[in-house]
N, C-alpha and C positions, 0 to 999 in steps of 0.2 A: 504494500500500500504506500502510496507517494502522496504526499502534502508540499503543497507551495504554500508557504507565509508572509503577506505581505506587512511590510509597516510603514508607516512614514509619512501616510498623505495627512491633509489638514487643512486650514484654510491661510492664505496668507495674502498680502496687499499684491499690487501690481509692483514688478522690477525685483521683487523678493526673491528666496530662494527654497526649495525642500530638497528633502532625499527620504528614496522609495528604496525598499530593502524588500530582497525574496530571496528566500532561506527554502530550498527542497532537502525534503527527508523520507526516507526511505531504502527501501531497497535499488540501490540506482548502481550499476555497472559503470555508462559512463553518461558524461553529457554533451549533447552534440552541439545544441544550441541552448540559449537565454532570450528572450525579448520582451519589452513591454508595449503594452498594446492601450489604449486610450477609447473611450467610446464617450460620447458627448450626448445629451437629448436628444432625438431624434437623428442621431446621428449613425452611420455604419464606425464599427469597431475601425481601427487603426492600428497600425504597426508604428512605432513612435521608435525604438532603438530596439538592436540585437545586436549581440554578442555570439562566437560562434567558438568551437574547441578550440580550433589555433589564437582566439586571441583577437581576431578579426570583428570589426563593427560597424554597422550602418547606422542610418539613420533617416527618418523623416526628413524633407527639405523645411519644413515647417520649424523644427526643434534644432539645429544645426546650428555648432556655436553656441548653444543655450545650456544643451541638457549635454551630460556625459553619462555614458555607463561602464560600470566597471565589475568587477569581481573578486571575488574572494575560494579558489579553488577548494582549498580546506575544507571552507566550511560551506560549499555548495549554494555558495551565495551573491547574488547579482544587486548591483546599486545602480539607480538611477537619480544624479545628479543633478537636478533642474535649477539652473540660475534664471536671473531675468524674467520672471516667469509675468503671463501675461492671460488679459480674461477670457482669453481663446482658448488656452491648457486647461480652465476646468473641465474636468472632466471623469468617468471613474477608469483609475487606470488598473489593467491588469498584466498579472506576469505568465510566461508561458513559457514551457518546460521539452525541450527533444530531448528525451532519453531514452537511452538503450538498456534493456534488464537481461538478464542471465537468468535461464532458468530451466530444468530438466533436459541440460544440455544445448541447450538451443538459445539464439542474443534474437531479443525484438524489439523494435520503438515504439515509443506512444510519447502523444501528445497529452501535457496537463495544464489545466489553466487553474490560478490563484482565485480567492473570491472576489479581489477587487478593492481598491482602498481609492475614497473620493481625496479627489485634488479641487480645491476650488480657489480660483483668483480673483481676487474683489480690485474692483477700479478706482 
């Protein structure tokens, strides 16, 4: 069983800053990728930053220069960074998990998503 934990969001003025923290636990082999993903009212979900095994990172054109993510291998843990933040970035963000399991011989992926931790930026 895999858990993604998020923390971090809150509310904060416009030009401020947070950090979103996702901690997976579990039985996890290895991990392929991280990302966090952004979904607004009436809005489609969004890909906001990922992180990938080697170290590699995109990002939304949107959040570029604003937001950094990073990691913490040890402890299976990904941070997103958000400076400058704006009342566009509310929104509730979640984190999302590639990992690979080991199990009765045999390595498979799956996709997990966190519950979500609201960001909201007031003007």
């Amino acid at each position: 069983q895999v858990q993604l934990v998020e923390s971090g969001g809150g509310l904060v003025q416009a030009g401020g800053s947070l950090r979103l923290s996702c901690a997976a636990s579990g039985s996890i082999f290895s991990i392929n990728a991280m990302g966090w993903y952004r979904q607004a009212p009436g809005k489609q979900r969004e890909l906001v930053a990922a992180i990938r095994s080697g170290g590699s990172t995109n990002y939304a054109d949107s959040v570029k220069g604003r937001f950094t993510m990073s990691r913490d291998n040890a402890k299976n843990t990904v941070f997103l960074e958000m400076n400058s933040l704006k009342p566009e970035d509310t929104a509730v963000y979640y984190c999302n998990a590639d990992l690979t399991h080991y199990s009765g011989g045999y390595y498979y992926t799956k996709y997990y998503w966190g519950q979500g931790t609201q960001v909201t930026v007031s003007s």
